[in-house]
C-alpha positions, -999 to 999 in steps of 0.1 A, spaced: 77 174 -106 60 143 -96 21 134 -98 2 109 -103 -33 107 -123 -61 84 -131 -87 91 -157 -117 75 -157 -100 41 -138 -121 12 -136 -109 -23 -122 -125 -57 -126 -113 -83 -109 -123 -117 -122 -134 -144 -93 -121 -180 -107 -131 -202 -78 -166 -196 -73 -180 -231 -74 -213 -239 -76 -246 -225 -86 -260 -219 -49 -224 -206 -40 -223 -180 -70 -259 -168 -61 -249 -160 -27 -218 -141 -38 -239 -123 -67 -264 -112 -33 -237 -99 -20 -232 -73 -46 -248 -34 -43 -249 -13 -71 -239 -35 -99 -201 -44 -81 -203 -78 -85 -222 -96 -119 -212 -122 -141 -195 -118 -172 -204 -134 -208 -187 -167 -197 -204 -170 -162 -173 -156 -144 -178 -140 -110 -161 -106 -115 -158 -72 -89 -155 -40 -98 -130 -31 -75 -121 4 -85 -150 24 -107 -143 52 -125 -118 73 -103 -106 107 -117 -82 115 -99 -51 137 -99 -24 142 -73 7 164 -72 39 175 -52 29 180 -21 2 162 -12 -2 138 13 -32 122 11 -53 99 38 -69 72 26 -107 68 44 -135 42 37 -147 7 52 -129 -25 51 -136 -32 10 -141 0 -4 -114 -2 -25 -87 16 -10 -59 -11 -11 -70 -18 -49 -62 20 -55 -31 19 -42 -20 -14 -63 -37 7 -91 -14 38 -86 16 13 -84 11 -6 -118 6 -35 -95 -30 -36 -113 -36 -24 -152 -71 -5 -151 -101 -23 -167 -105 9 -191 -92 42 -180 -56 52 -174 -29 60 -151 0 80 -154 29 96 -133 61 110 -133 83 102 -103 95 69 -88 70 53 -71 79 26 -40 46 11 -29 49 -5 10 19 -25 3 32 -54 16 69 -53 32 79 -91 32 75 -95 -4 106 -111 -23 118 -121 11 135 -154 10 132 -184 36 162 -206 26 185 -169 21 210 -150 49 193 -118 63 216 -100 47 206 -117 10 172 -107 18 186 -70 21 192 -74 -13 165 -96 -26 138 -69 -8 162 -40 -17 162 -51 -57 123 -56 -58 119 -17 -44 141 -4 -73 174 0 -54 208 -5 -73 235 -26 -57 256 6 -51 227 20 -33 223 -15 -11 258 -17 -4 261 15 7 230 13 28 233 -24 41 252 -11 70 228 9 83 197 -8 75 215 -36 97 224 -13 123 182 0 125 168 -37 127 189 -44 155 193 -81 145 232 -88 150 241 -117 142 211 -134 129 217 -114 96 237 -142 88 214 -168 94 185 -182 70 152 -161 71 137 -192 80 150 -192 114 138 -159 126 105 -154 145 74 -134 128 82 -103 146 127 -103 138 111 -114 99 92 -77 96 120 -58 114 146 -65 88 115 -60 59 104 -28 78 142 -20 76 146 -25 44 118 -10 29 120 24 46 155 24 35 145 38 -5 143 68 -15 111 76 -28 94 107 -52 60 88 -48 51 71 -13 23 45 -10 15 28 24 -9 0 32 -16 8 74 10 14 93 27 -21 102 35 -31 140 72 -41 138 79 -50 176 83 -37 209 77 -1 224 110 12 221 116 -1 184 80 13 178 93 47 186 122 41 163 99 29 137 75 60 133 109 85 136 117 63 104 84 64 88 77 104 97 118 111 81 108 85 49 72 104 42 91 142 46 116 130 18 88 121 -8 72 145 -28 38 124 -27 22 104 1 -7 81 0 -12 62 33 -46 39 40 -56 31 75 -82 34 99 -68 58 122 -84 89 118 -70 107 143 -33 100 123 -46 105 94 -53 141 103 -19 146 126 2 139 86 -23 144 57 -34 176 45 -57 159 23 -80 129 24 -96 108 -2 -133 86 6 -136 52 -6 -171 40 -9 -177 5 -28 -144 19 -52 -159 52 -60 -146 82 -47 -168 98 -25 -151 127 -16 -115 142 -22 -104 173 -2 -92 194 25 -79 164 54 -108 179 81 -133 188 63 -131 152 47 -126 129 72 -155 151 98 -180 144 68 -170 103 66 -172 103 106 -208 115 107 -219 86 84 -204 57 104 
């Protein structure tokens, strides 16, 4: 049965290339509540994530709410290993894909169809699995014959297609999402959220962040409130996301 938990997870990020007294006092002014300080060797550092306790199980599908730099986006790089917690812990049974960010691993000087690979390898796929899903994964991104061409020569919009492809291809026990990414014009956006709403109903756990509230409550049944990496509030989707709407 999958889950995931954190106990007492706290992140501090270290800031390296704060130059400059003047500079460092205006980022220290920044701070609320003891986020940002110094450490014992003058080092600008965040608390990003502060002291979550968290637990989440099969079944849940959870909504991700707060203002640009609560913390949400930490969380989910938390939940994914990505980060190592300051102090706390993290643990979790399941495999865990995080779509975070879909171009990474994606090669410029490699074929489309290497980068199936490359991107495929990176999310935890074996090469039986990509062969045997290359195919369609081609066949979703619509991109023909430019599969055989170097990334390099594809437009911004053909570059997240294939990626988009690619990473809703896994199969996943443990979901993470980072908004919900445009990938191109209305009628592959239709395709696109078919793919997404099919990828989400195969995983036992679902974490999405965004700022659409109204989509939030159309897929979650739960919703977790970022506030300056604190949780604020964890709980039923509505009665959540009505309590962070009256305080904005």
């Amino acid at each position: 049965m999958a889950f995931v938990e954190l106990k007492g997870a706290t992140l501090d990020l270290p800031i390296y290339d704060v130059q400059g007294r003047s500079l460092k006092k205006q980022v220290l002014r920044m701070g609320r509540r003891n986020t940002i300080a110094e450490d014992n060797a003058g080092v600008i550092v965040v608390r990003a994530i502060d002291n979550v306790d968290l637990r989440l199980e099969s079944g849940d599908r959870i909504g991700l709410i707060g203002h640009n730099g609560a913390g949400k986006s930490t969380l989910l790089r938390t939940m994914a290993g990505i980060y190592s917690p300051t102090t706390g812990t993290v643990t979790s049974e399941g495999k865990i894909v995080p779509l975070l960010d879909i171009s990474l691993g994606m090669d410029d000087n490699s074929s489309g169809y290497q980068n199936i690979r490359l991107r495929g390898l990176l999310l935890g796929m074996t090469d039986a699995e990509i062969k045997q899903k290359a195919d369609e994964i081609a066949e979703f991104c619509e991109l023909g014959d430019y599969l055989d061409l170097p990334l390099r020569t594809y437009s911004s919009g053909m570059r997240v297609r294939l990626a988009f492809a690619v990473s809703t291809a896994v199969d996943a026990e443990i979901l993470l999402l980072d908004e919900v990414m445009g990938v191109g014009d209305a009628s592959f956006m239709h395709k696109a959220k078919e793919r997404l709403a099919d990828l989400h109903s195969r995983a036992e756990i679902v974490v999405l962040a965004m700022h659409a509230n109204a989509e939030i409550r159309r897929v979650c049944n739960k919703a977790l409130w970022m506030e300056r990496g604190k949780v604020r509030a964890f709980g039923p989707v509505e009665e959540v996301v009505a309590a962070y709407e009256a305080q904005v």
